[in-house]
N, C-alpha and C positions, 0 to 999 in steps of 0.2 A: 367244415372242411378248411383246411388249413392253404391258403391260394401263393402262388410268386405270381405279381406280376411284372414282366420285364416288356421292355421299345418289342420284343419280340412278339409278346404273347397281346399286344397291342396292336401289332403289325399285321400279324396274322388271323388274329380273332381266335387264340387261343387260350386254353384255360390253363397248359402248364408249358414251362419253354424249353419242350423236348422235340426235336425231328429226327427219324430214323433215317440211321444213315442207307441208302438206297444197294446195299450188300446184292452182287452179282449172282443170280440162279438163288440165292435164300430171302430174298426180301421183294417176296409176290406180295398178290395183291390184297389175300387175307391178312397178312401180316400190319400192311400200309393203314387199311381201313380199323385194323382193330387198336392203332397205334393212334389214328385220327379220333375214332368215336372215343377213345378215353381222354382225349382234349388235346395230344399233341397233333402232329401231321405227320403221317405217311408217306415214305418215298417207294415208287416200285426199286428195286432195280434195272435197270436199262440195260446193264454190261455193255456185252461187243453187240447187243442189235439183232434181237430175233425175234421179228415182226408176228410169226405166231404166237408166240408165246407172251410176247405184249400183251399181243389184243386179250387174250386168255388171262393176263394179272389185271388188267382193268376189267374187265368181267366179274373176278371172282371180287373186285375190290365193292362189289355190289352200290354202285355210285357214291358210295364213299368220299369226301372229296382229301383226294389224296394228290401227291406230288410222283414224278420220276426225275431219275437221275442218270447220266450217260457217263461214258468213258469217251471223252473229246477227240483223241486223235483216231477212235475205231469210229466213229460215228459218220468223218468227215469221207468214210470209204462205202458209205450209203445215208446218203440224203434225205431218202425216203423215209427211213424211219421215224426220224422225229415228225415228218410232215403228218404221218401215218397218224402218230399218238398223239399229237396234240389237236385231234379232232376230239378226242377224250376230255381236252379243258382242263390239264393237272393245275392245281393248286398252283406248283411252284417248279421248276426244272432244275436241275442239278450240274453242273458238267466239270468235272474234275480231270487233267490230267492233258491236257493240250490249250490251245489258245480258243476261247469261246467265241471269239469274233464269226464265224462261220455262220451262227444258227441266234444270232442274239435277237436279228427284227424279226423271226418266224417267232419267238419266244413272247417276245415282248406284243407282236401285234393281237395274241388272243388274252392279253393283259396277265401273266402268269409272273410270278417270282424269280426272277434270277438270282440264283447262287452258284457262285464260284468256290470251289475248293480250292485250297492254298496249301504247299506245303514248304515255303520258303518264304522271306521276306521281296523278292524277286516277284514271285505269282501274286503277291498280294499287293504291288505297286500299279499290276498289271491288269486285277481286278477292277481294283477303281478303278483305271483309265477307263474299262470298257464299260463301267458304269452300275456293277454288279448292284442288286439289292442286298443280298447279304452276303459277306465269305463266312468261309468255314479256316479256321488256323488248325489243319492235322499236324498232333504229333504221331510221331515215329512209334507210340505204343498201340496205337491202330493195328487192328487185324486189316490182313489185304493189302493191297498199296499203300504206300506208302517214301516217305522220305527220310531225313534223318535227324531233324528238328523234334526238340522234347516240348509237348504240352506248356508245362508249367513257365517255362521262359518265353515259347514262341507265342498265347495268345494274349500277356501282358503287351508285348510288343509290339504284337498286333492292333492289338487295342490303343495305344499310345501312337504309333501312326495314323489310324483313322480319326483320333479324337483333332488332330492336327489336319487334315489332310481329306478328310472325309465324312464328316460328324456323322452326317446322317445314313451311311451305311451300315447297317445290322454285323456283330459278329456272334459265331457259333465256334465250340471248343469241342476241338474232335481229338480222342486217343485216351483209351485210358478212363473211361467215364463211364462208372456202371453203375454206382447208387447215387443216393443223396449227399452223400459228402463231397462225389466227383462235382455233382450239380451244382452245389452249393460255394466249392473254391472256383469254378467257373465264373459264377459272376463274380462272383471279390477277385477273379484276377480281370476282368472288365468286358466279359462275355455277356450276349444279353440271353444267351440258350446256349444248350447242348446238340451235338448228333452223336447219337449212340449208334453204333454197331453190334460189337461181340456181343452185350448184355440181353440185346435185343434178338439175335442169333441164336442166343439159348433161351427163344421162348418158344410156346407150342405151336404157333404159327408157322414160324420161318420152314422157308421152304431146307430142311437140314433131314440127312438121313439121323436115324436113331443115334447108330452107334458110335456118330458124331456128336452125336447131345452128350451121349456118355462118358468122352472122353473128354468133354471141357469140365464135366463137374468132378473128374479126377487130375484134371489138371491145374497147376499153379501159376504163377506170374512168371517165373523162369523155364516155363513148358514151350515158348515160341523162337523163333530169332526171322530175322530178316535174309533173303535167299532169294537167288533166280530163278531154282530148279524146276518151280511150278509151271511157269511159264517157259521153260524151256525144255520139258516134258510136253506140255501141250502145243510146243512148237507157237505162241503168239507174241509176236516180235511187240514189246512195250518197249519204250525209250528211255536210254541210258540214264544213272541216277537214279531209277522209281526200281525199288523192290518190294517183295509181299512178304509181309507179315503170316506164317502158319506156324502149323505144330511141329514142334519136334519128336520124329517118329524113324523107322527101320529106314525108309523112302530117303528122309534129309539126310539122315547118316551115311548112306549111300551114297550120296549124290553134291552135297553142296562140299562143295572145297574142291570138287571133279565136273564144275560145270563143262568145261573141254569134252572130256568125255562123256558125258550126259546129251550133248547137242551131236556128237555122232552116233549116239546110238537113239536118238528119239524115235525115226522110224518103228524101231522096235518097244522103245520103252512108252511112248506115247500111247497106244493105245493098251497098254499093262495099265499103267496110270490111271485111264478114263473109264477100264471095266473096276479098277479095284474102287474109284469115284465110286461107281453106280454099286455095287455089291455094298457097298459100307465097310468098306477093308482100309481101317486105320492107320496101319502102319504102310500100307504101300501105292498111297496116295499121298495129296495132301488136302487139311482138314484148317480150315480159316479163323481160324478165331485170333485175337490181338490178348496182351498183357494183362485187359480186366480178366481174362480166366480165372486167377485169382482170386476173385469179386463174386463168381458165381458157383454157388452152392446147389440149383436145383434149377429144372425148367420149369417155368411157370405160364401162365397167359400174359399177353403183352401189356394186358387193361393194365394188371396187378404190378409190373414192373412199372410201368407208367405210374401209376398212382402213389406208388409206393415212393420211387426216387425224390416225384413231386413235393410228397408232403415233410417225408423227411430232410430234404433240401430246408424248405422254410421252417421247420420245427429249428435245426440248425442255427439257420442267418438269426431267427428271433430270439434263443439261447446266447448269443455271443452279440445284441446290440445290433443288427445291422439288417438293413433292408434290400431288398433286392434293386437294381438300376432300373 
């Protein structure tokens, strides 16, 4: 079998330097564990903090040793939760998307990984200070939140401020990364891993209604764009600057360019949105996937995307002379 090893898969004690990016309501805990037993590590999703449903993805993660990951500024409006999950002993925590300072000694005193998401050169000045073990440099091709920074320029830069500034802080390359080729320009642009999303999203784990699997393997790279609507159909107030990444469907046509009127009429429209969520009604919701749509052809299990990225990544770097960091 064909191995990378990267400061990552070193770090962590893993066999290949993939971590699932921790996707809100789609990435439980079978997904995390089945993402860990094939040698990467596992993130629950955390989202906005619903302590049942926790406890129930660390359950299903059948003691798997896997990671979660939180949305920082909803987290800081119940404390409890993370106190709650980290009697579980994740791996590593995740917290993207406000100031982490809040929850870092609960993190750090059951010895867990700190990773900060970054989706600017700003977040990731801010990372180190607070002493992150690894960031994560998101581009803008991410499904979900996101910013407006591209992949390919933001984690050389990324990586060129820490190599200066912070050597020993781990980076991961988010946006955009769904096979071995994503994996493999990762670290030649100076990443020592990946976080997958979307790619991971379309496997048979994820927590995804069907007829949302169906519609990323009919969709292409220009099937998404960046929009408020989702969150402003579900009325949850995120901070100026961070938009999500979904599909282009009846719902966005509707709706995005008439956010004004979308936010008067949520009352109404909001819960239209959350029943067409639950039914699997494509077009009059919205459906998360980032810009690899592209990238994916079929659902598969999570091992075989793992494995697969894995070894084609190194078949790769070894074809063109070059070793992984």
């Amino acid at each position: 079998m064909t191995m990378l090893t990267t400061r990552l898969t070193r770090a962590l004690n893993l066999r290949h330097p993939i971590i699932s990016a921790p996707m809100a309501f789609a990435g439980g805990g079978a997904l995390a564990a089945a993402v860990s037993h094939a040698g990467g590590l596992g993130l629950i999703g955390g989202g906005y903090g619903d302590p049942g449903w926790l406890n129930e993805q660390f359950e299903a993660a059948g003691g798997q040793r896997v990671g979660v990951g939180f949305i920082s500024w909803s987290l800081r409006k119940s404390r409890s939760v993370l106190t709650d999950v980290l009697k579980y002993r994740p791996a590593a925590v995740m917290l993207s998307f406000g100031d982490p300072r809040p929850f870092i000694d609960d993190i750090r005193s059951i010895g867990a990984t700190l990773i900060c998401q970054c989706q600017d050169m700003d977040h990731v000045m801010d990372a180190v200070d607070v002493g992150a073990d690894i960031i994560v440099a998101q581009g803008s091709e991410a499904g979900g939140h996101g910013a407006l920074r591209g992949t390919l320029s933001f984690v050389p830069e990324t990586a060129d401020f820490l190599y200066e500034n912070s050597p020993n802080t781990l980076l991961l390359a988010a946006g955009g990364i769904a096979d071995g080729r994503g994996l493999a320009a990762a670290l030649m642009l100076g990443a020592d891993g990946v976080l997958v999303g979307t790619r991971l999203w379309a496997s048979n784990e994820a927590l995804v209604h069907g007829n949302h699997h169906k519609l990323i393997v009919e969709a292409n790279g220009d099937s998404t764009l960046r929009t408020r609507v989702a969150d402003i159909a579900r009325q949850i107030p995120w901070p100026v600057g961070l938009t999500a990444r979904i599909a282009r469907n009846s719902f966005t046509t509707r709706w995005h360019g008439r956010e004004d009127a979308l936010e008067k009429s949520a009352s109404i429209e909001g819960p239209r949105y959350r029943q067409a969520f639950s039914d699997g009604n494509t077009e009059n919701t919205c459906v998360w996937f980032g810009e690899a749509a592209g990238l994916v052809h079929n659902i598969e299990p999570a091992a075989e995307i793992i494995q697969w990225m894995a070894t084609d990544a190194a078949l790769l770097l070894k074809r063109h002379g070059s070793d992984a960091p």
